[in-house]
C-alpha positions in Angstrom: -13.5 1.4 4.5 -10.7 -1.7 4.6 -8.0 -1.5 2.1 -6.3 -4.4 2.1 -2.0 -5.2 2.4 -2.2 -8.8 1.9 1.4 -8.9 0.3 3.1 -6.5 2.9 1.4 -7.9 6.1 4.8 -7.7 7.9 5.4 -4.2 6.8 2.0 -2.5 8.0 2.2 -4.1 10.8 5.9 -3.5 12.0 4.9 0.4 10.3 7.6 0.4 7.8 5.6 0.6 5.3 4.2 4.6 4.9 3.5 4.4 1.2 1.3 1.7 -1.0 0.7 1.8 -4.8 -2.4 1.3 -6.3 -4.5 0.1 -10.0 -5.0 3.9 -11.0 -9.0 2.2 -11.9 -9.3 2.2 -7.9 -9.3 4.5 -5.0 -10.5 7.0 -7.1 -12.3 9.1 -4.4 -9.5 9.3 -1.8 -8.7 12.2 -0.6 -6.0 13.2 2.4 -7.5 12.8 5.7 -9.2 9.6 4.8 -9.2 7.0 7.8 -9.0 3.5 6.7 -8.8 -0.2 8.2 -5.9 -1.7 6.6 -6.4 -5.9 6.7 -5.2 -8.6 5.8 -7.6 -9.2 3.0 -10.9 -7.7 2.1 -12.0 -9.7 -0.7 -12.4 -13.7 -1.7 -12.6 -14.9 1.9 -14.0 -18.2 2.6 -17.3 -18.5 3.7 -17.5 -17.8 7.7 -14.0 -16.1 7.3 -13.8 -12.6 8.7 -11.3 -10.0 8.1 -8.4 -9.6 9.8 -7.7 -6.0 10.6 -3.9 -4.9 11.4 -4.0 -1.5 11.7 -5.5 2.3 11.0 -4.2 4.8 9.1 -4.9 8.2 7.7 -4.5 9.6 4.2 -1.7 12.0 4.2 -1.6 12.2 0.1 -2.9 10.7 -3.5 -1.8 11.4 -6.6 -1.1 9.5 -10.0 2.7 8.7 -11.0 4.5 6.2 -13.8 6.3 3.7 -12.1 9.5 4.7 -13.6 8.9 7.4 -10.8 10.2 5.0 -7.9 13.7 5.5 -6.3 14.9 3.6 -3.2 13.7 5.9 -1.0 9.9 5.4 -2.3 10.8 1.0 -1.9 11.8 1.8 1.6 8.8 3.2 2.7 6.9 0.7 0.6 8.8 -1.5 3.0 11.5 -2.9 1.0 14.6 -1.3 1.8 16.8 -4.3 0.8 14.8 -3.8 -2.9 16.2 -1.9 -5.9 13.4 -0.4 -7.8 13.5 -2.6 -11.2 13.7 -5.4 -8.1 10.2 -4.2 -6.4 8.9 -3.3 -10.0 9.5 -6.5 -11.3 7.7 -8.4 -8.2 5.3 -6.5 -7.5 3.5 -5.1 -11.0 5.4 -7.7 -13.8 8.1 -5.2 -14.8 6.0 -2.6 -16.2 7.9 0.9 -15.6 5.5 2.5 -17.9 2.6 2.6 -15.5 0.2 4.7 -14.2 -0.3 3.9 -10.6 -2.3 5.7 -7.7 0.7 6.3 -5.6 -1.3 6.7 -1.6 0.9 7.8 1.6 -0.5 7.6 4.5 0.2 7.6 8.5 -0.7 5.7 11.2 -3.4 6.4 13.3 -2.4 4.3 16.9 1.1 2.7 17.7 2.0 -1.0 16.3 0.8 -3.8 19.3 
């Protein structure tokens, strides 16, 4: 299964990012000890476009959080350790602390290239 890091390519691949959030309406079925593709992107690719993998990784944990959860140690390993967390909430989900988010850690599976 590919779950895609289009807008922390450069963290996945130098593996500083160990941590992603997700819409709480997805990855309702992921468990720890998943093994996923993470890529570039996985949907909306032009036609004869393929996906562009960038590395593997393993579920380590899921649960569900409020945003207003975050602390600079969670931006770090979402791979923004220069970020404050109303900085990182504010770009990356509009400034909404109140919400619910799928909160996935994970590992990776072989060393970066």
């Amino acid at each position: 299964m590919n779950m895609a890091f289009s807008k922390t390519i450069a963290q996945v691949r130098n593996r500083t990012k160990t941590v992603t959030r997700r819409n709480i309406n997805t990855w309702k079925t992921l468990k720890p000890g998943d093994i996923l593709r993470a890529v570039e992107k996985a949907q909306g690719l032009k036609k004869g476009a393929k996906v562009r993998p960038l590395a593997t990784i393993r579920v380590v944990s899921v649960r569900e959080e409020r945003l207003f959860c975050i602390n600079e140690e969670e931006v770090a390993r979402e791979g923004f350790p220069r970020l404050t967390p109303t900085t990182f909430i504010a770009q990356f989900f509009n400034g909404d602390w109140g919400q619910l988010v799928r909160r996935i850690e994970f590992e990776y599976v072989e060393p970066a290239p």
